[in-house]
N, C-alpha and C positions, 0 to 999 in steps of 0.2 A: 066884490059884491056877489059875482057868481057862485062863487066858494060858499060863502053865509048863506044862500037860497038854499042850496042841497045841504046843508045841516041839520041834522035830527035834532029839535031842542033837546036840552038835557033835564031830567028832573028824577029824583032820590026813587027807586025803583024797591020794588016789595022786597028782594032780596037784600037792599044794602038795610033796607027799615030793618030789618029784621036784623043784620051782623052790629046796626047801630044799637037796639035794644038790647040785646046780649053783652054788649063792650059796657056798657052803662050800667048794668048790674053785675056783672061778674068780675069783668076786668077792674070796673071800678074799686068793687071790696079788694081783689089784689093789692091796689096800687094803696090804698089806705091802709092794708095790714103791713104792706112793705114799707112802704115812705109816710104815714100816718099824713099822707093825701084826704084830706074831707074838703070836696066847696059842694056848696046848695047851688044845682044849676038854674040859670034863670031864663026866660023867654025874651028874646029879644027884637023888635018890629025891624020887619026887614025889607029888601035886603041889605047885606050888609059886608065890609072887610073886617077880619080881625087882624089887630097886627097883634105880634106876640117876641118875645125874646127869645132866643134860644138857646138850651144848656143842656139835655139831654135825648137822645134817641127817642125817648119815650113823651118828647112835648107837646107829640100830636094830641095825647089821651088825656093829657092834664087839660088843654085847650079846648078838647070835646067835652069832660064832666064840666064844665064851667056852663056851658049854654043848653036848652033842650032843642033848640033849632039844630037839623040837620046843615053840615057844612059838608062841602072840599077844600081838600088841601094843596097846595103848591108844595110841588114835592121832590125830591133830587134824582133824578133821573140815575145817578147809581144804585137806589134801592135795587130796582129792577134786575140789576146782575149780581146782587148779594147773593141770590135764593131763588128758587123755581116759586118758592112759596110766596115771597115777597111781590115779584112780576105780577103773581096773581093775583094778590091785594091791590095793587098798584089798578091793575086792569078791573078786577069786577069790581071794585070800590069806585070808578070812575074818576079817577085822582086826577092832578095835571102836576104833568113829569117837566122838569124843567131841568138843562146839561148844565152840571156847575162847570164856571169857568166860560158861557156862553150871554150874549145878551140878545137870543133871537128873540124877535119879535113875536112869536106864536103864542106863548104862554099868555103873554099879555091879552094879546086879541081874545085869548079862549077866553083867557078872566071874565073882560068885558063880556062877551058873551052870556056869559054863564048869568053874571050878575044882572044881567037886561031879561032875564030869563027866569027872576023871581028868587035864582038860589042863592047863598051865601059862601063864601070862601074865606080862608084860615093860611096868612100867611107868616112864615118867621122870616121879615124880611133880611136878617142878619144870611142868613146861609149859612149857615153854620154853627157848632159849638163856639164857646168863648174860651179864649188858649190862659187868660190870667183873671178870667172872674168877675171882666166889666164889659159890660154889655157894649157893643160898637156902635159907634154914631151913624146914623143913615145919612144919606145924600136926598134931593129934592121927590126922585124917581117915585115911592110909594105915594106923596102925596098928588101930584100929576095923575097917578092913577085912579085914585080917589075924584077928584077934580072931573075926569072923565067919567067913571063910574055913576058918577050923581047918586051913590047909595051912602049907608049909614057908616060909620066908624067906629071899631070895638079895637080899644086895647087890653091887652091883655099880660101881665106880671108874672114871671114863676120866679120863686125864690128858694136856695135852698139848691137848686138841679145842678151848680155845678161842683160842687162837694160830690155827689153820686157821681155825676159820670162828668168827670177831666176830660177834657179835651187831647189832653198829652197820655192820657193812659186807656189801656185796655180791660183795663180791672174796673166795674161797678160797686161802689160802697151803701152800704145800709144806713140810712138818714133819712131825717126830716126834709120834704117838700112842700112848699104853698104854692096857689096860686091867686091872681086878684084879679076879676073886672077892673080897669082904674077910670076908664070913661068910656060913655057911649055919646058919640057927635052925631046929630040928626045932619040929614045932608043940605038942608038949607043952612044950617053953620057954618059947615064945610065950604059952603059956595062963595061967602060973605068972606073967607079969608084966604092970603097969598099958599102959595105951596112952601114959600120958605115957613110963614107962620104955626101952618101946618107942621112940617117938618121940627121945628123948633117943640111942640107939643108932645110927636108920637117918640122923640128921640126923648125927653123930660118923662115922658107915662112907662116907657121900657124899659129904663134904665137901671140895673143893678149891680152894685160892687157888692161881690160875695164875700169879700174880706173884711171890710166895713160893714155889713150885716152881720159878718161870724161874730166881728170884736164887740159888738153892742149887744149882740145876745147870743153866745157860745153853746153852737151842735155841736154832737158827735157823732161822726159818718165812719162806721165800723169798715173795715176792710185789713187783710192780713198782708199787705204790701203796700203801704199806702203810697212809698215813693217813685213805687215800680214805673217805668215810659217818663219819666223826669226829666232824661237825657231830651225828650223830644220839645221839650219844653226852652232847657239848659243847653242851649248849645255854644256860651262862649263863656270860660271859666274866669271869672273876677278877679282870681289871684295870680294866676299866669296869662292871661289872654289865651290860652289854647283854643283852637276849636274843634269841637265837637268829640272831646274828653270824658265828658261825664259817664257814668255807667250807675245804674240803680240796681238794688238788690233789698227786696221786701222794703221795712221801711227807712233803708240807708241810699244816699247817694255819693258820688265820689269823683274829683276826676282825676283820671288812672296816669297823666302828667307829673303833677304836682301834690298830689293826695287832700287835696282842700277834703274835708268831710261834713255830712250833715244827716238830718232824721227827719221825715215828716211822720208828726203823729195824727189819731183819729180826726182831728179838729184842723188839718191843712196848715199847720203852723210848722214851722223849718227851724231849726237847735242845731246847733254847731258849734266849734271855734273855730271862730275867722271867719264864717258867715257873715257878710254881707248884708243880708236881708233877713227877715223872719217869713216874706208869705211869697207865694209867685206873682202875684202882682207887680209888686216893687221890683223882684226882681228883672221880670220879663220888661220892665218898662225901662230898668239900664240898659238891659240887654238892646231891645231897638235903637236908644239913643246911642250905642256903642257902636253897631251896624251902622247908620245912618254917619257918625264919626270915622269908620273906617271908610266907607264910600265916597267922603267928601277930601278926604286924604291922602288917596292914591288910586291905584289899580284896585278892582275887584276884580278874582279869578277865583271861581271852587270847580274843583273839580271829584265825581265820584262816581265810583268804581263798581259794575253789578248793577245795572238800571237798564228797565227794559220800557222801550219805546211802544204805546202801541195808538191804532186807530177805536176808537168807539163808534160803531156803525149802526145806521137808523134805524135796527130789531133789539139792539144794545147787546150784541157782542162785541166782540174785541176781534183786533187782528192783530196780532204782534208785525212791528215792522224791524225792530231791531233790537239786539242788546247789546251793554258795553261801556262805555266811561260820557258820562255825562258832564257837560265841559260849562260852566255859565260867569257871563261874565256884566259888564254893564250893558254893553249891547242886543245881548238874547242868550237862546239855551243852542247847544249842539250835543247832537249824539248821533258819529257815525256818520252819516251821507245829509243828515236832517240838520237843517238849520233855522230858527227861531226866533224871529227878532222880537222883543215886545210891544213896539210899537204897531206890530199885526196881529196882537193876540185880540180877542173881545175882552178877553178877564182873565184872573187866574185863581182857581181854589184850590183844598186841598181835603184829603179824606183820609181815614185810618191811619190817626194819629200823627196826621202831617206827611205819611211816609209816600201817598200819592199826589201829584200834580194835574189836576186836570184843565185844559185851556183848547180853547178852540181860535183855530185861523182860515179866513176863507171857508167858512163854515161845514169845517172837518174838525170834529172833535178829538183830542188826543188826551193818553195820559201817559204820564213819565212816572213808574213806580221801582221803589227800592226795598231791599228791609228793613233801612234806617238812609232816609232824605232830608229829614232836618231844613224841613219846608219853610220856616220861618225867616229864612236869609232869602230864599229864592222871591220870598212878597217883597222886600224891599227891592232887591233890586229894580223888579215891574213896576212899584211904585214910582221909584227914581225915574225910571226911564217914561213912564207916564204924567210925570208931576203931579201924584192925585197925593 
């Protein structure tokens, strides 16, 4: 309580009105001459959470032309060490930086906060892009905060964001973007019903298969590599079991094992002989079931080679603590003198293009990065060993 006494309320300051005004006409015509992005923003009685999906770097700006009410965002605390520039948006913007791979308590409090405080906030509760193009189920957590909050409900749809920017690639494509209000819940609504109900709602309102929307109404999202970071996607080959084989080149993939070969074109769709699959959905979705069959079958051990350990420290630098062969098995990760059980982590994300791990234990944030980590095994095992 003492801590909330000496807090400066927070409320939208001349200078952020003003980078807000600017982003709203300028940026906006961008994003529409880029991604033929048009919504008519509307006023919404506040305050209020938006919840939103998420599919590209850029979904904070889709989630702003949507409303004229000033928001903040819940936001990943690595932006911060992208860029000097970024730090600084993060900072005079007044954002709330949140550690992926953490479940402190802070962010939440500041939430409430803020929202007792008249403002509104903008969250993607996914954390992340989507690796195959459907949107992921939430757990109870946003509605409970809702529930506490006592404020309004805004969900929020983009469609279309994960063709532009893949979660497994580094390369941005030129396509169509949407996005939709799909409900606004006043918070006497909200009061009236359980947090699973809730939950049951925001997961129904945000839900998008990009592959199922391409097959019913076919984009096309230009790019001059479209298969390029595939591998980080692909990492157990169908026809030989190998792992982590694949290699992409513009719009071909391959793996350099057994020579399985394929193409992705403008439209996210995968051609081959002896493919498998035609889209990464499908794919990615054996691909876990195949994981999750290797792990119930024997030993899991990977180990890899050129991984450097380090701490994230509370100004958001780094400290490197080590480099060297990263060893993980069902039990936890090691590298070096460090050992890592999952069952001490709080969570586990990952960033650029899966090749970082960030988790936090005894609340010291870490990250485990490579040039190629092939992050998508390392969630199962945490999963296994968590039973979530």
């Amino acid at each position: 309580m003492e801590r909330s006494s000496k807090r400066k309320p927070v409320k939208p300051t001349w200078f952020q009105n003003q980078v807000l005004a600017f982003t709203r006409v300028f940026i906006r015509a961008r994003m529409k001459r880029k991604y033929s992005y048009d919504i008519e923003p509307v006023t919404i009685e506040g305050p209020f959470i938006m919840l939103s999906n998420h599919t590209t770097d850029n979904d904070m700006l889709f989630a702003l032309f949507a409303v004229k009410n000033p928001m903040y965002f819940l936001c990943s605390e690595h932006l911060m060490r992208k860029s000097s520039f970024m730090k600084w948006s993060v900072n005079v913007l007044n954002e709330i930086p949140i550690f992926k791979g953490s479940v402190g308590a802070g962010p939440s409090r500041e939430m409430l906060l803020r929202i007792r405080e008249g403002n509104n906030i903008c969250i993607f509760p996914e954390g992340h892009h989507t690796m195959d193009g459907c949107t992921q189920k939430l757990d109870t957590g946003c509605a409970r905060l809702l529930k506490h909050a006592k404020c309004a409900l805004v969900t929020f749809r983009i469609v279309g964001g994960y063709f532009v920017q893949p979660r497994w690639s580094d390369l941005w494509r030129q396509g169509p973007v949407s996005g939709k209000i799909v409900r606004v819940m006043k918070p006497e609504e909200i009061e009236k019903l359980s947090a699973e109900e809730i939950t049951e709602i925001i997961n129904q309102d945000l839900y998008e298969d990009a592959y199922e929307t391409q097959q019913k109404a076919p984009r096309e999202y230009l790019c001059d590599a479209p298969a390029q970071g595939l591998e980080n996607a692909f990492l157990i080959c169908p026809k030989c079991g190998s792992l982590e084989t694949f290699k992409s080149d513009g719009p071909r993939f391959f793996c350099s094992k057994c020579g399985l070969e394929g193409c992705m074109d403008n439209y996210g769709i995968l051609s081959g002989e002896g493919l498998p699959y035609d889209n990464v959905r499908d794919w990615f979705a054996w691909q876990q079931a195949e994981f999750h069959r290797r792990y119930d079958e024997g030993d899991v051990l990977y180990e890899k080679d050129g991984v450097t350990l380090s701490e994230i420290l509370p100004d958001h630098s780094e400290s490197i603590l080590g480099e060297g062969t990263l060893t993980a098995d069902k039990e936890g990760l090691s590298i070096g003198e460090y050992h890592f059980a999952y069952t001490s982590m709080d969570d586990m994300d990952f960033i650029n293009q899966d090749n970082v791990m960030l988790f936090c234990v005894d609340r010291h944030n870490y990250s485990i990065s490579a040039a190629y980590l092939g992050g998508v095994k390392y969630r199962v095992l945490f999963d296994r060993a968590r039973k979530k």
